[in-house]
C-alpha positions in Angstrom: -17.2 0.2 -24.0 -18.7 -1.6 -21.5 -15.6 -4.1 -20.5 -14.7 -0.9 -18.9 -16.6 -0.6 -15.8 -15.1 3.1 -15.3 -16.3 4.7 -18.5 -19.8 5.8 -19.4 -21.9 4.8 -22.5 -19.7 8.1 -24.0 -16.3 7.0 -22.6 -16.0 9.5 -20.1 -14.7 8.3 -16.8 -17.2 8.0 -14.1 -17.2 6.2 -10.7 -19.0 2.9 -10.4 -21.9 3.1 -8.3 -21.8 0.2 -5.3 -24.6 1.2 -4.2 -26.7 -2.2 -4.9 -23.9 -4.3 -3.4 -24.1 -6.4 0.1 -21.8 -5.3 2.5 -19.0 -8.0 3.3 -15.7 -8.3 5.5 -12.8 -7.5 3.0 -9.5 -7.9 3.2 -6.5 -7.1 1.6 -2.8 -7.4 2.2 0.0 -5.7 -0.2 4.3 -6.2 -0.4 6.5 -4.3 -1.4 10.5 -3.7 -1.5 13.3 -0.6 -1.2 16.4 -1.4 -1.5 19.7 0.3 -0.7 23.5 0.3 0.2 24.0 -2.2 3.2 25.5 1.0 5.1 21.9 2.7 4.6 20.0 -0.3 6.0 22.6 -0.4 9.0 21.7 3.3 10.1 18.2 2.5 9.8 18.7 -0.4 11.7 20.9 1.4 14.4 18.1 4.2 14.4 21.0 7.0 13.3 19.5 8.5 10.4 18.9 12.1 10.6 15.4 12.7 9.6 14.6 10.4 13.0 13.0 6.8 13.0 12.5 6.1 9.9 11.0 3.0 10.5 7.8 4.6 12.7 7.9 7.3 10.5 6.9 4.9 7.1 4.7 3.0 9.5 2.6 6.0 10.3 2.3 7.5 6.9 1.5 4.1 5.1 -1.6 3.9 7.7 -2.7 7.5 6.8 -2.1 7.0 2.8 -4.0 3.9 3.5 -6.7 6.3 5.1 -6.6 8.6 2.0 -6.9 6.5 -0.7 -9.9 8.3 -2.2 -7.7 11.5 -2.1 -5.2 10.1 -4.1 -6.7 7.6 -7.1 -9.5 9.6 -9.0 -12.2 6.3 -9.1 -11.8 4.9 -5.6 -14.6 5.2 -3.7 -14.2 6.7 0.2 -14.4 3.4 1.9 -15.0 3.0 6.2 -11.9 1.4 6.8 -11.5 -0.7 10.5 -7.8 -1.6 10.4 -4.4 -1.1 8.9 -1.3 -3.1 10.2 2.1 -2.4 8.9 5.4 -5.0 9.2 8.7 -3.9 7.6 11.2 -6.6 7.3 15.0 -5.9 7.4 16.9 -7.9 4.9 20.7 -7.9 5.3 21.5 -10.2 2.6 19.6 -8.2 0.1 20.3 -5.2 1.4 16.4 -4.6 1.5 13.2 -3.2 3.4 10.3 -5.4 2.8 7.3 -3.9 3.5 3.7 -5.6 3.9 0.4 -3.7 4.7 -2.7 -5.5 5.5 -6.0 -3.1 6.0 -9.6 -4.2 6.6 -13.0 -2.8 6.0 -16.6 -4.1 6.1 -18.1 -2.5 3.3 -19.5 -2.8 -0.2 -15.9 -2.6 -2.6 -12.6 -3.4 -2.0 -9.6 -2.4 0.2 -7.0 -3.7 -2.1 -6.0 0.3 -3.4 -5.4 1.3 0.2 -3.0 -1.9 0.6 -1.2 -0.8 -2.2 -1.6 2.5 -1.5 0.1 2.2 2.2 3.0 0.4 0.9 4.0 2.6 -1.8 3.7 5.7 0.5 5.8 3.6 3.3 8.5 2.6 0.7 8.5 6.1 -0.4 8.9 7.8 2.8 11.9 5.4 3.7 13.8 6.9 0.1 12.4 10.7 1.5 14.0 9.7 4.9 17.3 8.0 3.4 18.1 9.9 0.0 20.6 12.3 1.6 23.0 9.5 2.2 21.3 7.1 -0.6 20.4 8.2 -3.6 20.6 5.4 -5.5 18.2 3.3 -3.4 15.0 0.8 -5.7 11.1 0.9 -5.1 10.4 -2.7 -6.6 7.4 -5.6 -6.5 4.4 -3.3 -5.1 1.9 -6.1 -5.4 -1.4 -7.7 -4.4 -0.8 -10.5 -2.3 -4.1 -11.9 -1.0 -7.8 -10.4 -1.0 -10.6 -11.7 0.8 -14.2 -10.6 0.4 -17.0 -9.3 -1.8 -18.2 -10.6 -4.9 -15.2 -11.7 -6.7 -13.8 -13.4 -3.1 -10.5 -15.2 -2.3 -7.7 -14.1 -4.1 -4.1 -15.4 -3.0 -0.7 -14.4 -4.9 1.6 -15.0 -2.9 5.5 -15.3 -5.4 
């Protein structure tokens, strides 16, 4: 079983040990959509949804599931992060939030789970913040964009 890096010699699940590794600069940026009726996007837009901004409200908890990453996926490892940015995109014609998360550490494993991990809490605080008028509305294309850093280094996929 040793293609599996989180399994032991028995096949029990275990985290990896980084402990050897050099610290490097990593980065990681993750996308992801919600989409909705056009008359949802409009009262997030016009800032009239009743829950308050939702806008500020995803971008503050995608920076703090970004900050509890650990908590959340049983294998990642507790990482020193030193930045998050969040951008959420309106899209009229698609009727569509895009949201992008970019966070940063200088450590000894990745940051890619905490992108991710900040964009699917952001895109699922928007639905929280929206589904009393918007039931209906799509999570779709949470994805790795680009990753810089560490052993494996530059990794771009950007469709």
């Amino acid at each position: 079983m040793k293609e599996f890096t989180h399994l032991d010699e028995k096949g029990r699940p275990r985290m990896v040990n980084v402990g050897d590794k050099e610290d490097t600069k990593r980065i990681a940026v993750a996308r992801g959509s919600i989409y909705m009726k056009p008359e949802t996007l409009e009262r997030i837009k016009e800032g009239t949804i009743s829950k308050g901004e939702v806008l500020s409200v995803a971008q503050t908890a995608g920076i703090m599931a970004a900050k509890n990453t650990a908590g959340a996926i049983p294998m990642c490892h507790n990482i020193f992060i030193t930045g998050v940015d969040m951008d959420f995109i309106i899209d009229e014609e698609k009727g569509a939030v895009h949201i992008e998360a970019s966070a940063s550490t200088i450590g000894k494993t990745g940051i890619e789970m905490e992108s991710l991990h900040a964009v699917s809490i952001a895109a699922l605080t928007i639905y929280d913040m929206c589904k009393a008028i918007d039931r209906g509305m799509r999570i779709t294309d949470i994805r790795l964009v680009r990753k810089s850093g560490g052993k494996s280094g530059e990794f771009i996929n950007e469709v």
